[in-house]
N, C-alpha and C positions, 0 to 999 in steps of 0.2 A: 437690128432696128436702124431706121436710117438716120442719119444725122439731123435731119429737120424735125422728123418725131421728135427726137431727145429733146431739142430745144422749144417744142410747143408745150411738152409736161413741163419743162422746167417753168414757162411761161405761166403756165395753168396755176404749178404752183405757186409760185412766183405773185398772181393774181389771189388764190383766194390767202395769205397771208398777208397782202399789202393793206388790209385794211387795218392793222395793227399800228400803223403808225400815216395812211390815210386818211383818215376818218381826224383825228387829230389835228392832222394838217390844217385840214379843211375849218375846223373847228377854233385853231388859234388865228385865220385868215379871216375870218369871220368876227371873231372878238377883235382883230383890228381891225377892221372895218365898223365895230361899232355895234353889231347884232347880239341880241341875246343871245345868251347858250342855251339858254334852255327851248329855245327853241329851234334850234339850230341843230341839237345834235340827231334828231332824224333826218332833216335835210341833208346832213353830212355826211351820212350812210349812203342814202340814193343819192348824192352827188359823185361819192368814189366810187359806187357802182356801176354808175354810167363809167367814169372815167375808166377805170378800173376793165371792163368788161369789153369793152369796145376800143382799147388798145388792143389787146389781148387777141380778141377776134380779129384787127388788121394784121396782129404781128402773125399770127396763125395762118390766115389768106395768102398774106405774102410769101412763107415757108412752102405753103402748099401752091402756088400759082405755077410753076410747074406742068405739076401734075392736074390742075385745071387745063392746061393749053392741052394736055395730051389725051384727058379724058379720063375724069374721075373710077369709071365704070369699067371692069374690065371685056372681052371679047365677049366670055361666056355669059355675061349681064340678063337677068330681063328686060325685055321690050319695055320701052317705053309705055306702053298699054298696061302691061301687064302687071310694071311699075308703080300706076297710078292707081290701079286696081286695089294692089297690095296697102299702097299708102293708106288712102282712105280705108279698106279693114283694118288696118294698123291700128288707129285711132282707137275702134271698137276694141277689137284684140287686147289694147292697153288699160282703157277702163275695164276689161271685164278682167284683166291679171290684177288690179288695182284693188277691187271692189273683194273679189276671191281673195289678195294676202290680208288686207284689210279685215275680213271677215275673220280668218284665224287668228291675226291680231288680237283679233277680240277675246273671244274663246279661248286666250291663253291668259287673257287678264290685262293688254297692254290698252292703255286709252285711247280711244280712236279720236282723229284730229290731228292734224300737223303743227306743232309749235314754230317751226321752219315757214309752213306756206302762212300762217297767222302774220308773222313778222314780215313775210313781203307782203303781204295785203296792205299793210298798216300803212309801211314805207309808199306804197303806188300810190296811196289814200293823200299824203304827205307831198307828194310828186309823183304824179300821172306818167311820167314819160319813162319812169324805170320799169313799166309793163313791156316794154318794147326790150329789157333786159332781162326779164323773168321769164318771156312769152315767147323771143325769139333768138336773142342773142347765146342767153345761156346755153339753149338745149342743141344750137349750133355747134358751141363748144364741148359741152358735153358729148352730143353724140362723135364729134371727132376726136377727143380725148379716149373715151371711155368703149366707144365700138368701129371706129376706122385704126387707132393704133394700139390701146391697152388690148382688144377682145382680137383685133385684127391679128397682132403679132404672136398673142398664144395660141391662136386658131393654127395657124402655121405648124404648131407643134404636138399639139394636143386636139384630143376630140372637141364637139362643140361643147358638151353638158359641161365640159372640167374648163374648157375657156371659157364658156358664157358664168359659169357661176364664181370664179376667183373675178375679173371685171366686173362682174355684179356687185359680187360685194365689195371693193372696191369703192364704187361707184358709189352706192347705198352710204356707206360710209365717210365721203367726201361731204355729203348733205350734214352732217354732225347731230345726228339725229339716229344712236346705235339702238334706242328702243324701237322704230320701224327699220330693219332692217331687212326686215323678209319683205315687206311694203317695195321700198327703192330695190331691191334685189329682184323682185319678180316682175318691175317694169325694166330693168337693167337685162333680164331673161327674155323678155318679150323683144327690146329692140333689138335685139342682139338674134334672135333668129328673124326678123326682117331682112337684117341686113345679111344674115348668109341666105336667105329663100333666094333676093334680086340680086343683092351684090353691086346695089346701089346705094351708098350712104344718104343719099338724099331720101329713100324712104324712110327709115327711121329719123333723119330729122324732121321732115311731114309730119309725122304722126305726134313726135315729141311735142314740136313747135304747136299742134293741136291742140291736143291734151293739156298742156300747159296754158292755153290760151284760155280755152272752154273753166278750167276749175279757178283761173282768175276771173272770169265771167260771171260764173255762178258766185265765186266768194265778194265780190263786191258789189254785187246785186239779191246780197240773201236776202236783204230785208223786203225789198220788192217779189224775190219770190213767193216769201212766206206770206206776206198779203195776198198775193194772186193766190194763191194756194186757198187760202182761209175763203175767198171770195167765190172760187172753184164748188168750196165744200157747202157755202150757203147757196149757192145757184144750184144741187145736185139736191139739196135737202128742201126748195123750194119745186123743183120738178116730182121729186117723190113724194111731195105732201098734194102735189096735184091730180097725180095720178090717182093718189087713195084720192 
């Protein structure tokens, strides 16, 4: 593995432990300045997650900038077309592996719901601007963490099925969250054959970056859904009481 990988995991990791003594930080800078703690300590989260996340991602760019000059994509790459093609099914692809582990989830007895995406809802809710780290920063880092070098370099050595599923889990597992594990694992399966179909990492961050965007859309617009929704079912029950 090359040397710049080594040191973007070490970054990676490096990033989701700093908020151990982050968050803190932020939170005794805050009580000198004068602010409640009690309110303060979700601001403090999505304050060192911006920070936190967007170091992270320049120190990452600039390991990789390189290999941006020379072109991310190798020879044998898909087209550009065929690229975007992929992307965009990506998205589907991913809710429909999502919705499928989701389902056995169930039928095994685990509770369906993310206590993970609950707690960034709240956080975005708290500070709007850390959507732009849940929605696009992350899944940036993730998909070059977890399928340009993790999934990348065992691929080199190993079939896809035994690379895409140790990076899956993996991957599943860095979420802290080991009762879905099949859940993050069979969207960790899913970007992971995008990225060997094109062999373009920018497809699977598309699709990530999507996906992630769309299910913070829905989560903090539920309650508007469920009213349209309710509004849908008396507009449908006032059409069939007309037709009788």
């Amino acid at each position: 593995m090359k040397k710049e990988y080594w040191i973007i995991l070490i970054a990676y990791i490096a990033m989701q432990l700093s908020s151990l003594f982050g968050v803190p930080l932020i939170m005794l800078i805050a009580d000198f300045l004068g602010q409640n703690p009690e309110n303060m300590h979700i601001l403090a989260v999505a304050y060192w997650l911006v920070i936190s996340f967007t170091i992270t991602l320049v120190i990452t760019l600039l390991l990789l900038r390189k290999e941006m000059k020379m072109g991310l994509a190798p020879r044998d790459a898909s087209s550009a077309a065929s690229a975007a093609g992929w992307a965009i099914g990506g998205i589907f692809l991913a809710l429909i592996a999502q919705a499928t582990a989701a389902s056995i989830e169930n039928m095994i007895g685990v509770e369906m719901g993310s206590e993970n995406t609950q707690q960034i809802i709240r956080i975005i809710e708290a500070s709007p601007v850390v959507i732009l780290i849940s929605s696009v920063v992350g899944p940036i880092l993730e998909e070059i963490v977890f399928r340009k070098i993790i999934f990348g370099s065992l691929y080199k050595r190993f079939n896809f099925f035994l690379s895409a599923l140790i990076s899956s889990v993996i991957f599943a597992l860095a979420h802290f969250e080991p009762e879905h594990i099949l859940l993050y694992s069979a969207m960790g399966f899913t970007f992971a054959f995008l990225y060997v179909k094109t062999k373009r990492i920018i497809v699977p961050i598309f699709a990530h970056v999507a996906m992630n965007t769309l299910v913070a859309v829905i989560q903090l617009n539920q309650g508007n859904l469920e009213k349209w929704m309710k509004e849908m079912e008396n507009v449908q029950s006032f059409i069939s009481f007309i037709a009788v």
